[in-house]
Each structure stands twice: as C-alpha cells, then as structure tokens.
N, C-alpha and C positions, 0 to 999 in steps of 0.2 A: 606478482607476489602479493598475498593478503595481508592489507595493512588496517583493517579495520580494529577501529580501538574499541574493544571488546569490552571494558570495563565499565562502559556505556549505557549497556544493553543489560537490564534485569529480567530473568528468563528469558533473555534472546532478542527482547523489543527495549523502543523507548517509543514514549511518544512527546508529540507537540500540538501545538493548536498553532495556526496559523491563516492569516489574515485573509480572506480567499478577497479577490478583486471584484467588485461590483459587476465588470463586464461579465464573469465568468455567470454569476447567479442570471444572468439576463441569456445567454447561450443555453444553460441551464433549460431555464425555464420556458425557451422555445425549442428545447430538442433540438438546437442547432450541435450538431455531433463534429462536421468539420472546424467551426468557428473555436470551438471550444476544446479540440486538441490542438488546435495553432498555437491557443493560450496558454494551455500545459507546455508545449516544446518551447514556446518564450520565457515562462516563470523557471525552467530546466537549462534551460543556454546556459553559456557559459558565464553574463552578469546576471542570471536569473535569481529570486528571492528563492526559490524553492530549492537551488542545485546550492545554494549558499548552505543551508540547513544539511544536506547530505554532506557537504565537503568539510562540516564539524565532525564527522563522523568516519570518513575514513576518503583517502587521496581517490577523484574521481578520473577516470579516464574515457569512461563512456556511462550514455544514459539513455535505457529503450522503456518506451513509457505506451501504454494504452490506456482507452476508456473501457470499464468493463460495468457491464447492464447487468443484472440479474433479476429479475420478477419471478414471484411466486406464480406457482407452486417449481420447483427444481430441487437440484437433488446434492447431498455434499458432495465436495469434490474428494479427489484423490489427495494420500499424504504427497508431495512430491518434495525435492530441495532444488528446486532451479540451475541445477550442475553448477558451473563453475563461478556464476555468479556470486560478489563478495555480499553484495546489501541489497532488500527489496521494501519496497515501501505501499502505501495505500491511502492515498486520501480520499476522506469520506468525500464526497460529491451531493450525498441524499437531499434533497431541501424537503424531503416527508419523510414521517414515520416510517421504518419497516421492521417486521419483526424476524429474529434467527441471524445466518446471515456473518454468527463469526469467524475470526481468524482463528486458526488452531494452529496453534507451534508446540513444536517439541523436538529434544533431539533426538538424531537420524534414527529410526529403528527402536526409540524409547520409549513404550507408552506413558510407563508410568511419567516422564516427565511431563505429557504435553498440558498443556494450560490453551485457553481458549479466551479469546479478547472480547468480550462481545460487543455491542453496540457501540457505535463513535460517533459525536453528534459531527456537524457538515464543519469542514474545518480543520478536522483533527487530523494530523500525520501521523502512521504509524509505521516507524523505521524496525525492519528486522532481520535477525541474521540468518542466512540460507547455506546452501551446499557447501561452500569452502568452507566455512566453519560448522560443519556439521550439524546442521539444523534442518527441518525440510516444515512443510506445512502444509495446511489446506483452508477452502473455505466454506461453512456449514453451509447447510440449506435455506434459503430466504421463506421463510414460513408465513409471511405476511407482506404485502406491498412488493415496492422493487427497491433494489441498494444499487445504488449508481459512484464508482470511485476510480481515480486515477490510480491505476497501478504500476511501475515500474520496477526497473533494475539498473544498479549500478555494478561495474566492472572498472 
C-alpha cells in the first residue's frame, strides 16, 4: 500500500542538500565505480543518513539504487513512471560543470503539467514521486560535460 505523504512533494519533487562524505568526493574523483556504490548501499542501509531522509517521506521497505554516468553528447530519455514504485530519487554526484541534463516530471500522460528541474549542484537530493502516484518522468540530454548521480527507488 502507498503511503507516501504527498503533501510533501510541490509538483511532484522536494528537494534537500545533503552532506556527501569526504570518502565519496575521493572515489569520485578516481572513478573508482565499485568503491563508491559500497558507499551509496551504506549511506541507504538501514542506519544509513541518506535512507533516514527518504523514511521522512514515506515507510521504506526496500531500496535499489545505481550510479548512472551520462556524457555528452546523448540523447533525452523516455517519459517512463517506474511501475509500481512509490519514490525515486537522484543525487547529484557531478564535482564539474555540465550543461542540459534535467529531470522532467509530470503527471502520467500530462504535458501540459510537466515542469523540468534543471541543474543541482553536487549534494542535492531530489525526492520524486513515480508510477503509483501517477507521475512518470525522464532525463534531458547532457549537452555539455558528463552528470554523474545516484539514482534510486524506494518500494
């Protein structure tokens, strides 16, 4: 059952800034890719700072997270809503500039709704709502540099 407290979410997001760990910028910054989803899946556990921040938002029962890379030049993605997932999130990862690159949310099937996030500097969480509350989204095209961010789902 969807318990996300909705009243949360203006157009469908919130966001946060949050404190990314020294280790992370240092994984970062050598492309170590393994090192630094260890760190993700520990800041998400179950005493983790980052699953703390999602469990203000709606009762967690599970959490699937990946690193996703994009460098220009690519292409936007598809509208999708993650099926049955209740929350998905996005932290910025970037330690450089890039430009394009945003989140596009809107509800299911509504243009005119959809609104478009753009640029989050390194640090920023942005919580939004997906399929079970009918929203779906995508992500623009990175027109400058790479955007590097943890993405996930909560269920």
């Amino acid at each position: 059952m969807n318990q996300v407290k909705i009243e949360y979410f203006k157009n469908g997001h919130i966001n946060f800034n949050w404190e990314v760990p020294p280790s992370w910028k240092s994984a970062i910054l050598e492309k170590d890719w393994p090192t630094l989803d260890g760190l993700a899946a520990e800041a998400l556990s179950e005493s983790g700072s980052l699953r703390e921040i999602l469990e203000k938002l709606c009762p967690v029962q599970k959490i699937e997270h990946l690193l996703s890379l994009r460098e220009a030049p690519d292409e936007d993605g598809i509208w999708h809503d993650d099926g049955s997932r209740d929350l998905a999130f996005s932290l910025a990862l970037s330690l450089e500039s890039f430009e394009g690159a945003g989140l596009g949310l809107r509800i299911r099937g509504d243009e005119a709704s959809a609104i478009t996030i753009g640029y989050r500097p390194y640090g920023s969480l942005t919580c939004f709502l997906t399929g079970s509350n009918g929203y779906e989204h995508r992500t623009n095209q990175v027109t400058k540099g790479s955007r590097l961010v943890l993405a996930g789902w909560v269920n």
